[in-house]
C-alpha positions as CSV (number, residue, x, y, z in Angstrom):
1,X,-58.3,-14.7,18.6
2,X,-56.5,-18.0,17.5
3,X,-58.8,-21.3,17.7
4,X,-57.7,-23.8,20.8
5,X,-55.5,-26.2,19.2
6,X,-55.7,-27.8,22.8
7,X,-58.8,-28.6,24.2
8,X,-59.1,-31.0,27.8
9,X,-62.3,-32.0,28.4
10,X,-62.9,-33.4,31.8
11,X,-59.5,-35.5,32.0
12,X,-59.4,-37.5,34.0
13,X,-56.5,-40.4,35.6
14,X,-56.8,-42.7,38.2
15,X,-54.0,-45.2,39.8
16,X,-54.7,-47.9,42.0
17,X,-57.6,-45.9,43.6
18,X,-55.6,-42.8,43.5
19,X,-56.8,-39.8,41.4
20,X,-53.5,-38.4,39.8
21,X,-55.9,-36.3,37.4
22,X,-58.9,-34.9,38.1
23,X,-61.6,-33.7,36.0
24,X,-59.6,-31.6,34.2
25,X,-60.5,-28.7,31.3
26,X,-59.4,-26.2,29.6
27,X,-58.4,-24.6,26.2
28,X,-54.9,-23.4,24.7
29,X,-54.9,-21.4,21.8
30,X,-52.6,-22.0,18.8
31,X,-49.3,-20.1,18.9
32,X,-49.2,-19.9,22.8
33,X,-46.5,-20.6,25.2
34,X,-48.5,-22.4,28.3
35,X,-46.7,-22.6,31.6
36,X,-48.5,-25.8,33.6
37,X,-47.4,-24.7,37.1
38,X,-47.7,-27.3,40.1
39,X,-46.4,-28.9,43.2
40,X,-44.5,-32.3,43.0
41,X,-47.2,-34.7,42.7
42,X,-49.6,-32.2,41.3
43,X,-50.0,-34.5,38.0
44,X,-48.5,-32.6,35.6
45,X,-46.0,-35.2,34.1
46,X,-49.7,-37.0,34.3
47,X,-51.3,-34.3,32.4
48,X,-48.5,-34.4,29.4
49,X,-48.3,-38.2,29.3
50,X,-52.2,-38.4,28.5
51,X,-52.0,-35.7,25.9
52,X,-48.7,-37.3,24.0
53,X,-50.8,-40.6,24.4
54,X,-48.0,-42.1,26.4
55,X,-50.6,-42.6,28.9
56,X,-55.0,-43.6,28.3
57,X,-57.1,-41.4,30.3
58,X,-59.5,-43.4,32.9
59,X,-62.5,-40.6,31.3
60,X,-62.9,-37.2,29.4
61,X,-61.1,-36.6,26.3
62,X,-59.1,-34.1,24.8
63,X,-58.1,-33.0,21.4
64,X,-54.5,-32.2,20.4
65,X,-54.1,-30.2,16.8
66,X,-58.1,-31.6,16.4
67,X,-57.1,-34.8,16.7
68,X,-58.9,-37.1,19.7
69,X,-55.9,-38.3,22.1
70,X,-58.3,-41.3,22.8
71,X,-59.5,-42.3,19.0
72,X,-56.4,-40.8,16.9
73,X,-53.5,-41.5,18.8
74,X,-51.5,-42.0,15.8
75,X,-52.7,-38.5,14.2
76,X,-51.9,-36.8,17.6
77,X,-48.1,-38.4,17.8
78,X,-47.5,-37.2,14.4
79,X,-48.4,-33.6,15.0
80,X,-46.6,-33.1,18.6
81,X,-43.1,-33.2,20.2
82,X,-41.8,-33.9,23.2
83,X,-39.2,-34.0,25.6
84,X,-39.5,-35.6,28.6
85,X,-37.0,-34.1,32.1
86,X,-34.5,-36.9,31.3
87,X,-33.8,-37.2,27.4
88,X,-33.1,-40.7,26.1
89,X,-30.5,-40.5,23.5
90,X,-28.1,-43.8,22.4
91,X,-24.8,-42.5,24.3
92,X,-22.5,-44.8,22.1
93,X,-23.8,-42.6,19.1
94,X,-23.1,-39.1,18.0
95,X,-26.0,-36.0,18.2
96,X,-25.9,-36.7,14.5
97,X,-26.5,-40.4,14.7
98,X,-29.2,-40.1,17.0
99,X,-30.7,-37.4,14.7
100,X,-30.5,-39.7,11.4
101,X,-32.0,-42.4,13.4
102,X,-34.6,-40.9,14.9
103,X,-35.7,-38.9,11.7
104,X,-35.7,-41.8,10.1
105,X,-38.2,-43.2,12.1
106,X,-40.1,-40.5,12.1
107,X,-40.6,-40.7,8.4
108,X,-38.6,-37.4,7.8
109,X,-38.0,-36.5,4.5
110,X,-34.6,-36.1,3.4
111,X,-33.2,-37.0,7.1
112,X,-29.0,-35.8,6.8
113,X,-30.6,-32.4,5.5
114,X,-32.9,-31.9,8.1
115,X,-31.0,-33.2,10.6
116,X,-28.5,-30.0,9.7
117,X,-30.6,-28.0,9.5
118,X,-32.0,-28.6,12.6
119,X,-28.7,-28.3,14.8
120,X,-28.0,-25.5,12.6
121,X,-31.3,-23.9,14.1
122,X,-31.0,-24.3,17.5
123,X,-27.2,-23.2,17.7
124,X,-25.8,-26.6,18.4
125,X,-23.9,-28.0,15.5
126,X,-20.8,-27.7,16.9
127,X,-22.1,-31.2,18.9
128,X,-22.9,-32.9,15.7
129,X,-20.1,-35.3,15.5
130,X,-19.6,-35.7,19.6
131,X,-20.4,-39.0,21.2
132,X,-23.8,-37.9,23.5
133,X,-22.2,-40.4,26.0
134,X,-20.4,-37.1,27.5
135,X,-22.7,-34.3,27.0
136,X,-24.1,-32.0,30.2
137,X,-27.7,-32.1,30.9
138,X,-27.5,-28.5,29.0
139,X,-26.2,-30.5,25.5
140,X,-28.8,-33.3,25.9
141,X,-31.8,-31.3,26.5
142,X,-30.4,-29.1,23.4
143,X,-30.4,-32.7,21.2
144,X,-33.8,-33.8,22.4
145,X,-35.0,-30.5,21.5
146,X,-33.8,-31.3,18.0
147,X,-35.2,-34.8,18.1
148,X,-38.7,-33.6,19.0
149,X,-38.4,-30.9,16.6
150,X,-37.5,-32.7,13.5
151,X,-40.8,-33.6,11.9
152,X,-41.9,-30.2,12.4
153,X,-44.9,-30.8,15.2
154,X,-47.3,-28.3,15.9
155,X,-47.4,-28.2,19.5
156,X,-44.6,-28.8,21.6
157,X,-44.4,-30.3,24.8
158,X,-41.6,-30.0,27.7
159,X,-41.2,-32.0,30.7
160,X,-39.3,-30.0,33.5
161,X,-37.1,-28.2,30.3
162,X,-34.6,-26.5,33.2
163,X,-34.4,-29.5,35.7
164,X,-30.7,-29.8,36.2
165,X,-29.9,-26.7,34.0
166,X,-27.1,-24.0,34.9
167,X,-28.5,-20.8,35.2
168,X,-26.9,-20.5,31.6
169,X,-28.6,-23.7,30.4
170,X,-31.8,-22.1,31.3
171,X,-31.4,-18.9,29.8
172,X,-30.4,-20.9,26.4
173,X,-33.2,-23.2,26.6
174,X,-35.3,-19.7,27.2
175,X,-34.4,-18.1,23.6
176,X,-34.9,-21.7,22.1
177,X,-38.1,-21.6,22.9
178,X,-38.9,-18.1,21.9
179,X,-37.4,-18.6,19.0
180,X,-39.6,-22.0,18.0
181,X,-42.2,-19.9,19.0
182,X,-42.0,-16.3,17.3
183,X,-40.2,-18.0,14.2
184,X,-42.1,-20.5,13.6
185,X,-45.9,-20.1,15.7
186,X,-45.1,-23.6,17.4
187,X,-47.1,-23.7,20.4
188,X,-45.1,-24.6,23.7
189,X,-46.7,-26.6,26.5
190,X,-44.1,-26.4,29.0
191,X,-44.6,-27.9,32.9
192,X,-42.3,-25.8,35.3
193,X,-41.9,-24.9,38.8
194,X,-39.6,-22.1,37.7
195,X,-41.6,-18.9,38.8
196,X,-39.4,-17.1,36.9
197,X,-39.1,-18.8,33.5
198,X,-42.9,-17.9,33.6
199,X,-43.4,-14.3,33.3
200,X,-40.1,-14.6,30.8
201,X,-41.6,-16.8,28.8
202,X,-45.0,-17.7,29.0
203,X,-48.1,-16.2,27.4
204,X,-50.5,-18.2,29.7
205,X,-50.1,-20.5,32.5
206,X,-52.6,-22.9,34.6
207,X,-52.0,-23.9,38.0
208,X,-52.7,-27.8,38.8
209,X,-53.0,-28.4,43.0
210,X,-53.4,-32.1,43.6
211,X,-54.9,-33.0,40.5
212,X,-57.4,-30.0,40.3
213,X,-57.3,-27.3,38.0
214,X,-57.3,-24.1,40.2
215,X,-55.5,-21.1,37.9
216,X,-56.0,-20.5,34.3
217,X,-55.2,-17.2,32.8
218,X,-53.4,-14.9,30.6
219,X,-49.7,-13.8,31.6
220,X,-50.5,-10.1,30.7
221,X,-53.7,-10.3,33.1
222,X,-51.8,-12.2,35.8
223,X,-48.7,-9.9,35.8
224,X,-51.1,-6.7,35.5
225,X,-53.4,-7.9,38.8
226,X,-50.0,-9.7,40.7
227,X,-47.0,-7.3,39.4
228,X,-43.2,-9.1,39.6
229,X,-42.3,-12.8,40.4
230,X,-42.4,-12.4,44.0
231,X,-46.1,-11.6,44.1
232,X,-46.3,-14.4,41.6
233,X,-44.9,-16.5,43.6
234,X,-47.3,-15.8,46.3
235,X,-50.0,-16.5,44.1
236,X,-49.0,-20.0,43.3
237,X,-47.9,-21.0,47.0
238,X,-51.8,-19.7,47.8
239,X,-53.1,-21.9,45.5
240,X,-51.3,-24.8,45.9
241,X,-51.7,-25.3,50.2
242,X,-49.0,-28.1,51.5
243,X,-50.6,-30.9,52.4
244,X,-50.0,-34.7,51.4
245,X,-48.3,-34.7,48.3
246,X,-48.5,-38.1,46.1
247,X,-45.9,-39.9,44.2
248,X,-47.3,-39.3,41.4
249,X,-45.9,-36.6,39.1
């Protein structure tokens, strides 16, 4: 079995008195797709923000690709992706512009080539020479897929990847991310509410309710105990009770 190439150790995030995070750990193995499952507020977008090291942890640790998220931040940025629900792209520019720039920054070698090679990859360079400015939500999620996947990172994380999407869009942004995965053993940490872009995707998934860690498990042991997406579904609406949800994503 694969070595965890993501391990939490007691995270932990707290906001004005507010735990967002709470004492939160567990291990993902290299090569996985991870669904992170939760409720609005659950602190997910939370979760991923203290792993990219967007975001310091008020205690606990965690190690991304074996480097510390609290020590190494720079080591951890180099070896991860990441695209955040809303991309940020420079709409006066064209997917290629962006691309250069952001390769460029990234300390890419040989940026124009990459950044071909790239849209080449993920069936999108027919928007090469389009302003972004007009793109879908579709298009842009496709670009910041190719931004985040230009220095070749070794884990991968996704925001929300279908908010907004057609049911097209998602089914694209699906074989993307196989594809990433199977071609190229990228792990994918993916937060979703989409019961169903987890048992078509995922090869693990967690549950997060209100900051707690209350599901971890395989896909093949949750699908074999809870059979199709509707019993899945009842799963995650038992573990995750409505009560007050928080602000805080």
């Amino acid at each position: 079995m694969p070595d965890p190439i993501l391990s939490l150790r007691r995270l932990r995030q707290v906001f004005d008195g507010f735990t967002a995070v709470d004492d939160l750990s567990m291990d993902i193995r290299k090569g996985e797709i991870f669904g992170f499952l939760g409720h609005n507020g659950a602190g997910k977008t939370t979760t991923i923000q203290m792993l990219t090291t967007l975001a310091s942890p008020t205690s606990g640790t965690a190690l991304v690709a074996g480097h510390d998220i609290c020590t190494d931040a720079l080591a951890v940025r180099r070896a991860i992706g990441y695209v955040p629900e809303n991309v940020r792209l420079y709409d006066t520019l064209t997917a290629t512009e962006n691309l250069t720039f952001f390769a460029r920054l990234s300390g890419v070698e040989a940026p124009q080539a990459r950044v071909r090679e790239v849209l080449d990859l993920l069936d999108c360079a027919y928007l090469a020479n389009r302003r972004v400015g007009g793109f879908s939500k579709g298009m842009r999620q496709r670009v910041g897929l190719a931004q985040a996947i230009l220095h070749r990172p070794s884990v991968l994380f996704l925001d929300e990847p279908t908010s907004g999407l057609d049911p097209m869009g998602i089914k694209l942004l699906r074989d993307l991310i196989l594809r990433l995965n199977a071609e190229f053993g990228m792990t994918i940490f993916m937060n979703t509410h989409l019961i169903s872009e987890i048992a078509k995707t995922c090869t693990s998934i967690a549950v997060l309710s209100h900051g707690k860690l209350v599901f971890h498990d395989r896909i093949e042991a949750v699908t074999a105990r809870y059979g199709d997406d509707t019993a899945l579904e009842e799963l995650y609406l038992s573990l995750t009770p409505v009560g007050r949800l928080s602000e805080v994503a």
